[in-house]
Backbone as numpy.savetxt, mean C-alpha at the origin, in Angstrom:
# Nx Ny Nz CAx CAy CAz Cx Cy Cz
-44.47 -19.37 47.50 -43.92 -18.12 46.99 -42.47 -17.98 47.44
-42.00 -17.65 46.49 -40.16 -17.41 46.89 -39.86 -16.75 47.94
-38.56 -16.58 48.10 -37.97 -15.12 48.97 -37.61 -14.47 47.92
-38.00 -12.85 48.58 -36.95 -11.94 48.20 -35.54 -12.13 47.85
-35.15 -11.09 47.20 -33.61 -11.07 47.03 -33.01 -10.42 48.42
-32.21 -11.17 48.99 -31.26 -10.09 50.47 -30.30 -8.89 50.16
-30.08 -8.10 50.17 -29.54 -7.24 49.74 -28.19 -7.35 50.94
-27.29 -7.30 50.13 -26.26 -7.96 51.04 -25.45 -6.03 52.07
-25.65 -6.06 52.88 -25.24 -4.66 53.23 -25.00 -4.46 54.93
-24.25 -3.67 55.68 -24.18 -3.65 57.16 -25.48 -3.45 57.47
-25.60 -4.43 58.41 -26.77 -3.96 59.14 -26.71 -2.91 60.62
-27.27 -1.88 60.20 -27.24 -1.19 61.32 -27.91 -0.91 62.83
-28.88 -1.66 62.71 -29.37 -1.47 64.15 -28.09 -3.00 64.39
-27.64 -2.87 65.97 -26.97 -3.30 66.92 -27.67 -4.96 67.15
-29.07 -4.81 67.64 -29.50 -5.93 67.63 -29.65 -6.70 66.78
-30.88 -6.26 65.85 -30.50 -7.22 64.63 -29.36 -7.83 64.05
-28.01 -7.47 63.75 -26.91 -7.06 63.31 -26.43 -8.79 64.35
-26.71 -8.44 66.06 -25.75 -9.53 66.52 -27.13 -11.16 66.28
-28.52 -10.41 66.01 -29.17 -11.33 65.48 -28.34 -12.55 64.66
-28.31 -11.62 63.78 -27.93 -12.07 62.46 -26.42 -12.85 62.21
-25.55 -12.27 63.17 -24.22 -13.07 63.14 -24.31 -14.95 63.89
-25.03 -14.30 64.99 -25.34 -15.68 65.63 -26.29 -16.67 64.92
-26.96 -15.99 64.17 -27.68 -17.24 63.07 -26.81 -17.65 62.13
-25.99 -16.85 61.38 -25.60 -17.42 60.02 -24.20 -18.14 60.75
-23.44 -17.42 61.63 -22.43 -18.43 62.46 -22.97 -19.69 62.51
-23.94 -19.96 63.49 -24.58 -21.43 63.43 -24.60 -21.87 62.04
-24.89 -21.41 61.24 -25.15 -22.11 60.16 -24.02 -22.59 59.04
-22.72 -21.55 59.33 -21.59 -21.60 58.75 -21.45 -23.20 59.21
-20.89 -22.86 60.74 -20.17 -24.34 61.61 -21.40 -25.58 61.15
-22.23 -25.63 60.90 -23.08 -26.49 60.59 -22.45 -26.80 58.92
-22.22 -26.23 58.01 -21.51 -26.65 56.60 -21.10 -26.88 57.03
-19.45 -26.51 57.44 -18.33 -27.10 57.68 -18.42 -28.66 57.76
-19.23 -28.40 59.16 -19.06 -30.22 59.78 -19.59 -31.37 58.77
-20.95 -30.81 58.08 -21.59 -31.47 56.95 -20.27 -31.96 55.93
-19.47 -30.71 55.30 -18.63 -30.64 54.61 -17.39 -31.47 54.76
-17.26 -31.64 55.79 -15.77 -32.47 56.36 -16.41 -33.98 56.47
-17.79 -34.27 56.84 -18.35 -35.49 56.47 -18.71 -35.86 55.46
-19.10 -35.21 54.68 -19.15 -35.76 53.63 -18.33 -35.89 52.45
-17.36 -35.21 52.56 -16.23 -35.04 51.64 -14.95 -35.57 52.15
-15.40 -35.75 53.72 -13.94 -36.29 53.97 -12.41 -35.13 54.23
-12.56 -33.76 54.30 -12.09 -32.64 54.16 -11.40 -32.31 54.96
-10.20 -31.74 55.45 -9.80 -30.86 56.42 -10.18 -29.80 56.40
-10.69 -29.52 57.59 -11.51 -27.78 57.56 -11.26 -27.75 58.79
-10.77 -26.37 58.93 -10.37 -25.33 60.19 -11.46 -24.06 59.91
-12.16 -23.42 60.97 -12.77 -22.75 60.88 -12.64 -21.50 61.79
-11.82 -20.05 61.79 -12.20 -19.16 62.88 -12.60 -18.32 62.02
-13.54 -17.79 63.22 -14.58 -16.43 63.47 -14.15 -15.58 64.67
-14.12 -14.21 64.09 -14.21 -13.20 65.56 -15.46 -12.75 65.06
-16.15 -12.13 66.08 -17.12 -11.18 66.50 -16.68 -10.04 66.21
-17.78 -9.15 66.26 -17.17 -7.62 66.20 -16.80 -7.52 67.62
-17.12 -7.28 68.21 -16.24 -7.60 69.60 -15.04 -8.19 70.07
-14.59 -9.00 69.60 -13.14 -9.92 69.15 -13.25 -11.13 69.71
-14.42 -11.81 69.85 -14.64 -12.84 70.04 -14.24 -14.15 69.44
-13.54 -15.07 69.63 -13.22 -16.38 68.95 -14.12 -17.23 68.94
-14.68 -17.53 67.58 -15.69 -18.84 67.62 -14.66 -19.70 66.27
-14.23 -21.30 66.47 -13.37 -21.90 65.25 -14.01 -23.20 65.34
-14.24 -23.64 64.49 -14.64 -25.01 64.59 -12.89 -25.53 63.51
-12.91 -27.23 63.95 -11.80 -27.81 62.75 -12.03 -29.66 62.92
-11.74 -29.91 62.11 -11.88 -31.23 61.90 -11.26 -32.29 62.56
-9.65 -31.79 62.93 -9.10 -32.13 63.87 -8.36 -30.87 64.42
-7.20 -31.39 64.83 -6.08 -30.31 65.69 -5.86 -29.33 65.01
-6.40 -27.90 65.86 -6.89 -26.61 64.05 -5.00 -26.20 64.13
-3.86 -26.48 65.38 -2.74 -26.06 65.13 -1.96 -26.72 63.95
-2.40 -27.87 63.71 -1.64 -28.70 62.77 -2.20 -28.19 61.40
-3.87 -27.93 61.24 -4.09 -27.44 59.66 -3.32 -26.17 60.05
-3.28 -25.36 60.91 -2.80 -24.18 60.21 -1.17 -24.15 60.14
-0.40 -25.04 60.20 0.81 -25.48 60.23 1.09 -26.02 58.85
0.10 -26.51 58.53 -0.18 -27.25 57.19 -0.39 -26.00 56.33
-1.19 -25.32 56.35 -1.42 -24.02 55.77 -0.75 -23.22 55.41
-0.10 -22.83 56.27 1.51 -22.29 56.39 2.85 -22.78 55.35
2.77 -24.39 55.65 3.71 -24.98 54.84 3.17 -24.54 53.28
1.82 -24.73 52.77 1.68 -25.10 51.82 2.02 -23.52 50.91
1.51 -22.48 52.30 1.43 -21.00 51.49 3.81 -20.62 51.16
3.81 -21.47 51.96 5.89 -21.08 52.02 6.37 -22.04 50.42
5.84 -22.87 50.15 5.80 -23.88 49.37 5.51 -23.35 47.99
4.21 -22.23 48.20 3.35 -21.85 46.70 4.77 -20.35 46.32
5.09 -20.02 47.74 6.24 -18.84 47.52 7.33 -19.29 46.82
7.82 -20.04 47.14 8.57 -20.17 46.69 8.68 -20.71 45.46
7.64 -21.78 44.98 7.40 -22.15 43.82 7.80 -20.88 43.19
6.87 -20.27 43.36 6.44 -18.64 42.62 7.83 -17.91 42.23
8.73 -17.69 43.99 9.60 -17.02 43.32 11.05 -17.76 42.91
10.80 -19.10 42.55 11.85 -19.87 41.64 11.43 -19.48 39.71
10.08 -19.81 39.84 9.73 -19.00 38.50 10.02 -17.55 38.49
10.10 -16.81 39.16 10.24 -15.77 38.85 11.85 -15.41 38.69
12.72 -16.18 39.47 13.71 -16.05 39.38 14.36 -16.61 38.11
13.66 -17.99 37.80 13.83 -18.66 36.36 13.80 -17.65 35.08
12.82 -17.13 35.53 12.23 -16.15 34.27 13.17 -14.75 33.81
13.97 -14.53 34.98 14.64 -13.08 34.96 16.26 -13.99 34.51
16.74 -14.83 35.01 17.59 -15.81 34.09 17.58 -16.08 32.90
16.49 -16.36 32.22 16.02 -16.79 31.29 16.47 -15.00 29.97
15.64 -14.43 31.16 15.60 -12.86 30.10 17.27 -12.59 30.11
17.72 -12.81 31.42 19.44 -11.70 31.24 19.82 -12.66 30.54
19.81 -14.32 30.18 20.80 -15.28 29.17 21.00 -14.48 27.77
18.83 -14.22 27.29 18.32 -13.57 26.26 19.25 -12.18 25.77
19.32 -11.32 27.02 20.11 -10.23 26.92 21.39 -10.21 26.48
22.01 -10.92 26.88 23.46 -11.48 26.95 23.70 -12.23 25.37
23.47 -12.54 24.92 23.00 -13.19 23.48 23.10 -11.72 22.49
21.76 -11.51 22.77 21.49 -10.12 21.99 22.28 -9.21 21.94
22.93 -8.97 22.76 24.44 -8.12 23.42 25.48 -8.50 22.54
25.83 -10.09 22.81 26.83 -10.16 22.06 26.60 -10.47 20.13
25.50 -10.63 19.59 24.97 -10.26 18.35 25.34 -9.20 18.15
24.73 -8.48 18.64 24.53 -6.79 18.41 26.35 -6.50 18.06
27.62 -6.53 18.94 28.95 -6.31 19.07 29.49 -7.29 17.89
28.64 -8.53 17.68 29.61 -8.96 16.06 28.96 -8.53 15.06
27.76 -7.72 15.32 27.10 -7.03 14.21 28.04 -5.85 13.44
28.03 -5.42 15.00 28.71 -4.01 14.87 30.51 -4.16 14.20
31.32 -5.18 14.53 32.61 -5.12 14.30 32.38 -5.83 13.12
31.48 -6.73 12.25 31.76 -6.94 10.81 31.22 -5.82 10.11
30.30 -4.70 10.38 30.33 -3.78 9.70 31.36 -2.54 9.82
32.13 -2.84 10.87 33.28 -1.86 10.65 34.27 -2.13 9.57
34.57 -4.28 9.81 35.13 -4.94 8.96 34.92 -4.37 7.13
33.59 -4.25 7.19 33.18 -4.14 5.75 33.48 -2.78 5.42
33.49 -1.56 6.55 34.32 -0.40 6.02 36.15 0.24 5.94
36.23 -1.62 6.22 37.64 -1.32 5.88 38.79 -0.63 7.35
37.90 -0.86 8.56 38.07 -0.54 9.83 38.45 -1.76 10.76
39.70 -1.71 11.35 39.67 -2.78 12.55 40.26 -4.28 11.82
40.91 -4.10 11.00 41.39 -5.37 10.08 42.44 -5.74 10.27
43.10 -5.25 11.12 44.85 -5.98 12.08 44.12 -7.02 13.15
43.25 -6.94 13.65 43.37 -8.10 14.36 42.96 -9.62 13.48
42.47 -9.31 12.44 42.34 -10.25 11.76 43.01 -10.94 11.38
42.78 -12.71 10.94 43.78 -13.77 10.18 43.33 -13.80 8.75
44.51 -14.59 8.16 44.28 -14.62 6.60 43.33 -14.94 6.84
43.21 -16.24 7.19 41.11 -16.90 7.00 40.12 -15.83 7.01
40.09 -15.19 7.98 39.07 -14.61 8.26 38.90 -13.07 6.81
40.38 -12.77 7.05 40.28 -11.98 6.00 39.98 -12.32 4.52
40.40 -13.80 4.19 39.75 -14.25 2.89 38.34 -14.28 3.03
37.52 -14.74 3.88 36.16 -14.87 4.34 35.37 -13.78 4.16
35.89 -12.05 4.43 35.44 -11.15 4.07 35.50 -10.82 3.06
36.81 -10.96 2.27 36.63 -10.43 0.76 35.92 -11.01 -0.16
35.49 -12.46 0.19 34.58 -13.16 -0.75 32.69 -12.76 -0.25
32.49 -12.09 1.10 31.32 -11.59 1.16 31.02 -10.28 0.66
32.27 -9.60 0.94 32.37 -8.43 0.01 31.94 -8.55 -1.80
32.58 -9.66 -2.03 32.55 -9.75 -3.50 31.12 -9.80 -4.08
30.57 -11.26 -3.38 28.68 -11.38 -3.22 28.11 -10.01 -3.16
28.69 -9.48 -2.37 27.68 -8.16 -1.70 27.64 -7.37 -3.33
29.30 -6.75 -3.72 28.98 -6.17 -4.97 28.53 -7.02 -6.23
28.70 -8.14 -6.18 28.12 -8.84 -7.04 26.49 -8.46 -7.25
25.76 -8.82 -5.91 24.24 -8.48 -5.83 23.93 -7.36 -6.03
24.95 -6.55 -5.55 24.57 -4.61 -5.99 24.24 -4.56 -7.39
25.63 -5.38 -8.41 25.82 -4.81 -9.47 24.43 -5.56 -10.27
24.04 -7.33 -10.05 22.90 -7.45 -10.51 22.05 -6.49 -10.61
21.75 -6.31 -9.06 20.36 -5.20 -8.45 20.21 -3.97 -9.95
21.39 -3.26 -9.86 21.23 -2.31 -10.27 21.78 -2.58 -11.47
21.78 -3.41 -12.29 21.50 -3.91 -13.99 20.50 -3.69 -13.99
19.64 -4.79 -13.46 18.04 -4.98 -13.56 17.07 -3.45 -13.85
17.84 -2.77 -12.94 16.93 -1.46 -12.39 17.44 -0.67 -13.88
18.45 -0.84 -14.33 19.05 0.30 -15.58 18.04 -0.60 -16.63
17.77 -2.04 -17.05 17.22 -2.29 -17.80 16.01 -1.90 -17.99
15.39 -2.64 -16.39 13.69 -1.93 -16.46 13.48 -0.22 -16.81
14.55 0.39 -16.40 14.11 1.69 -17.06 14.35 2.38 -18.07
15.55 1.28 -19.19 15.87 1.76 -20.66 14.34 1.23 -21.43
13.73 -0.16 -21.02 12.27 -0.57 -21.36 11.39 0.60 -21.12
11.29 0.58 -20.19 9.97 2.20 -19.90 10.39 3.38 -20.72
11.85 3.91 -20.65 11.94 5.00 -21.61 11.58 4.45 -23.34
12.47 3.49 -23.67 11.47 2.87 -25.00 10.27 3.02 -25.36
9.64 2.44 -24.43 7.85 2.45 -24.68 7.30 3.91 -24.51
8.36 5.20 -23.83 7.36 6.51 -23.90 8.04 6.96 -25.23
9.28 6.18 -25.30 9.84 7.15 -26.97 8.58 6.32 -28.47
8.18 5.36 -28.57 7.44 4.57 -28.81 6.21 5.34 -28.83
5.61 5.41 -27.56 4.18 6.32 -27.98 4.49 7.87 -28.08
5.22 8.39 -28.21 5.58 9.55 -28.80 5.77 9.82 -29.89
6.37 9.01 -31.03 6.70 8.25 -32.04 5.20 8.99 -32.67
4.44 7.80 -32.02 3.08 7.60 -32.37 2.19 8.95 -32.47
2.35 9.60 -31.27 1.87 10.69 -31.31 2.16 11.91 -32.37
3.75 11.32 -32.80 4.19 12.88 -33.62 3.36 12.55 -35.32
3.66 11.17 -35.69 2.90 10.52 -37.17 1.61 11.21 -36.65
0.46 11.15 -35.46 -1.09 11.54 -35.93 -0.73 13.15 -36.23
-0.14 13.42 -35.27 -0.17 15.13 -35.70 0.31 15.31 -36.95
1.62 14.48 -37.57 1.99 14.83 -38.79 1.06 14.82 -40.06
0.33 13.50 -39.60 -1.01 13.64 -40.54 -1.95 14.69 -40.31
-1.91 14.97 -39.20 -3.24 16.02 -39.39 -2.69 17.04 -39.94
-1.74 17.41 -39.61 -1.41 18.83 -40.14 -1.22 18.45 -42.03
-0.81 17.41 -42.50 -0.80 17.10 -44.07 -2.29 17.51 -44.37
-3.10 16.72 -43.68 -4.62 16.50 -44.22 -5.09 18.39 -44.28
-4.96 19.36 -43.26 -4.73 20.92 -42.95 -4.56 21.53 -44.24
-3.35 20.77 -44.48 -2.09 22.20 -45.65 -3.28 21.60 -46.50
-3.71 20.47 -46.78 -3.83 19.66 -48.51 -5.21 20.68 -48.28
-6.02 20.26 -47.49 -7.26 21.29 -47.58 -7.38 22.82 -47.75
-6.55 23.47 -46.96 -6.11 25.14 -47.50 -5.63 25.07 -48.57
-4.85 24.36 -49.31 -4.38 24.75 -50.85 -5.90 24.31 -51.68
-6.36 23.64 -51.52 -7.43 23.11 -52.21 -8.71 24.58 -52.17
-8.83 25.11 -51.05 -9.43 25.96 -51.13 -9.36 27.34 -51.67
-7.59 27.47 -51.17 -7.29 28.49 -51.87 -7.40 28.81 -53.61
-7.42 27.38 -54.60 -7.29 27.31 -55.46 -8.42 27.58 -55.92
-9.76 26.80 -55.45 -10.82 26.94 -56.01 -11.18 28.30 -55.73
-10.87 29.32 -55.21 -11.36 30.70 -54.56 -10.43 31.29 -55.61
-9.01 31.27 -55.97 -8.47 31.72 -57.13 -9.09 31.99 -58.80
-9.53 30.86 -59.06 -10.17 30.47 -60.34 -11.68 31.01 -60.33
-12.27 31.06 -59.31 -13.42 32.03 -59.49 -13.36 32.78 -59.38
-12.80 34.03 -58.68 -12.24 35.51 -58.75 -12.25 35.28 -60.34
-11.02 34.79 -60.99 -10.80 35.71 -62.52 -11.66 35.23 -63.45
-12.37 34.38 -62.91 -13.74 34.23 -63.65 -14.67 35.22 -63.61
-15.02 35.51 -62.46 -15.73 36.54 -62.34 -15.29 38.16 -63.07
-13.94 38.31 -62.71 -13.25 39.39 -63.32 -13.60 39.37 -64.35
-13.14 38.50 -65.66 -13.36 38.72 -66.87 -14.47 38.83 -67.00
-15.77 38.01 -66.96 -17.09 38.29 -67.35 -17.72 39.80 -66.37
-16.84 40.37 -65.23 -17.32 41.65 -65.45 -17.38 42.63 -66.07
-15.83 42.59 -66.86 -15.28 43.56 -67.75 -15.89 43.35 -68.92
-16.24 42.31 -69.57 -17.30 42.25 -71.07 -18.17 42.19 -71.17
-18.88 42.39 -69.71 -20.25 42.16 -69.69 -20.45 44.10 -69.71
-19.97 45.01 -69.27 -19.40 46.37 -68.89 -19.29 46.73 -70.43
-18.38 46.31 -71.67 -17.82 46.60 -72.82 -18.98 46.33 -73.93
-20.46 45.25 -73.29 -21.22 45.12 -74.31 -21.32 43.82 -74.84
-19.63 43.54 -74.95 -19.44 42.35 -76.39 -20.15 40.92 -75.63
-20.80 39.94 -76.47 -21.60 38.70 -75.89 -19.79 37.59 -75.80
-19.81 36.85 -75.19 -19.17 35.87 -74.80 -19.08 34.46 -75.55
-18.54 33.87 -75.84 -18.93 32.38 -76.19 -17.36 31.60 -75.14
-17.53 30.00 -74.70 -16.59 29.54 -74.10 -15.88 28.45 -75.59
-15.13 28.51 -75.51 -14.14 27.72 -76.39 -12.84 26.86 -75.81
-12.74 25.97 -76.46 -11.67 25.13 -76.04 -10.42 25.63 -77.08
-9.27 25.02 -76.42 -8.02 25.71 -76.98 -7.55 24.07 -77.21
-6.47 24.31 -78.14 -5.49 22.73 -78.58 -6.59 22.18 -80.03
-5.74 21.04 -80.64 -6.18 20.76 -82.31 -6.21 19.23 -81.92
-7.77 19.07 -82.48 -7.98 17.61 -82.16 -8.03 16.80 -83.60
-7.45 15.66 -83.35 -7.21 15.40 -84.60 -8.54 14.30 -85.23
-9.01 14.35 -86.08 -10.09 13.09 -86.73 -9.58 12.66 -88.32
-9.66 11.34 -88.21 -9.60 10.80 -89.34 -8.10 10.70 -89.72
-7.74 11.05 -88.71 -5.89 10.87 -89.41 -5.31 12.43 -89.71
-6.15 13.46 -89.55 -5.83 14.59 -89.95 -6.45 15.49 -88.97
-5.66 16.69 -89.02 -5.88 17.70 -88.10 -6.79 18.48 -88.57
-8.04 18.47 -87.58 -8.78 19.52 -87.80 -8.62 21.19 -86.99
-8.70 22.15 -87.43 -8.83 23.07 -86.19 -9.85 23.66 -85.68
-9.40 23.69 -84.02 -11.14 23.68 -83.84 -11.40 25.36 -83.58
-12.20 25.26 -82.85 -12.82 27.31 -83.24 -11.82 28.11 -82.18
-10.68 27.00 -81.72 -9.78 27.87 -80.74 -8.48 28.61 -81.48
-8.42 28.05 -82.73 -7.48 28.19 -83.77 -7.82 29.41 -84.37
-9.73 29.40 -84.88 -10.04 30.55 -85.22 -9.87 31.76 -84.22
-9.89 31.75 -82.92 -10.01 32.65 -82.35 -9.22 32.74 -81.40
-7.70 32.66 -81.78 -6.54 32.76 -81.02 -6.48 34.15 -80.40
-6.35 34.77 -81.16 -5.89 36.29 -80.96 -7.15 36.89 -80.04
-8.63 36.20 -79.89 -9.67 36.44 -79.65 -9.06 35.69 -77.74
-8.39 34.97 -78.16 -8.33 33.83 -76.50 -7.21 33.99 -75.92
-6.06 35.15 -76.56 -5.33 35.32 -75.84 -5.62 37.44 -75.17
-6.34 37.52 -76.10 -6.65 39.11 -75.22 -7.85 38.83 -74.29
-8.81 37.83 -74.28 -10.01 37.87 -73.08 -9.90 36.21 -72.69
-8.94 35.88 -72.42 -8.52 34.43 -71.42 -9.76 34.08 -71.68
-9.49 32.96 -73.22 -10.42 31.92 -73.12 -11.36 31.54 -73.40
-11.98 33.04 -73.62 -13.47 33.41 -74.24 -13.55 34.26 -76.27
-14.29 33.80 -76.51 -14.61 34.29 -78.15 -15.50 35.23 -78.34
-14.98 35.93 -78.66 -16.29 37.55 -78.75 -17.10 36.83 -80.14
């Protein structure tokens, strides 16, 4: 059956406590020595007591490892702070760069507003007027392009507008043609009705007759609208 888990914590009773140092001490200096034999290792070992007791085991002369120790920790410092010093070199070069970017940034855009141009040579001053030129050159492309793309877009809304005004124009044709059409047929029955109220009121019977002379055989006949002119112009159309 296993062990428990140790719960790693001060031990507080006094005895147990120096129990316990004097066992696992033994057992420390016991690695070590294992450790330096079998690996071949330099190992220096101190222990105090709670009491301030010195217990050290070392493999050889523990003044020389810790001399050695010493060297190696002055050694890792300095490594350390050559990188660190490298590194803050490294950044102010960076700075120094960026600095002076930033100041020919700044004096060719003064250049380009026409600021600070006496210290300049012809060269340099030909050099600007031909970036100048590019520059409005690219403006004036830029903003062709942009006047074209948006004489196209206004086109295409004058275009479907166009379109839009022809459906309405038709509808409103197809509108009028239908109200006159109605109005007409609503005309012609009113005075239809009119007249056959008034002779139907007076008694007299009705007959319908056609008006105009149709001709047969090469010769004019007249038809019963001829007889009853005077009949078709006092009751529109009709023959008592």
């Amino acid at each position: 059956m296993g062990r428990g888990r140790v719960i790693v914590e001060r031990i507080e009773n006094k005895i147990s406590r120096q129990v316990t140092f004097s066992k696992r001490r033994s057992g420390l200096l016991k690695k070590a020595f294992e450790l330096s034999v079998l690996c071949d290792a330099e190992i220096a070992l101190i222990i105090f007591s709670s009491r301030g007791k010195l217990f050290q085991f070392s493999t050889s002369d523990i003044n020389k490892i810790i001399e050695k120790y010493r060297q190696c920790c002055f050694n890792m410092s300095q490594t350390e702070d050559f990188f660190e010093h490298q590194s803050s070199q490294n950044l102010y070069e960076e700075l120094l760069k960026l600095r002076a970017k930033h100041e020919s940034l700044e004096k060719t855009q003064r250049n380009f507003e026409g600021e600070d141009l006496g210290p300049l040579s012809m060269k340099e001053l030909q050099s600007l007027e031909k970036q100048i030129d590019r520059t409005l050159s690219q403006a004036r492309q830029h903003h062709m392009q942009k006047l074209l793309a948006r004489i196209d877009e206004l086109r295409q809304q004058v275009q479907n507008l166009e379109g839009v005004n022809k459906q309405l124009e038709a509808k409103e044709r197809d509108k009028v043609t239908h109200t006159i059409g109605e109005g007409s047929n609503n005309s012609t029955t009113s005075v239809c009705s009119y007249n056959h109220i008034r002779l139907h009121e007076s008694g007299t019977t009705l007959q319908p007759c056609w008006f105009g002379n149709h001709e047969q055989g090469g010769s004019k006949v007249s038809t019963r609208s001829e007889l009853g002119q005077s009949s078709h112009n006092n009751n529109n159309g009709w023959l008592l």
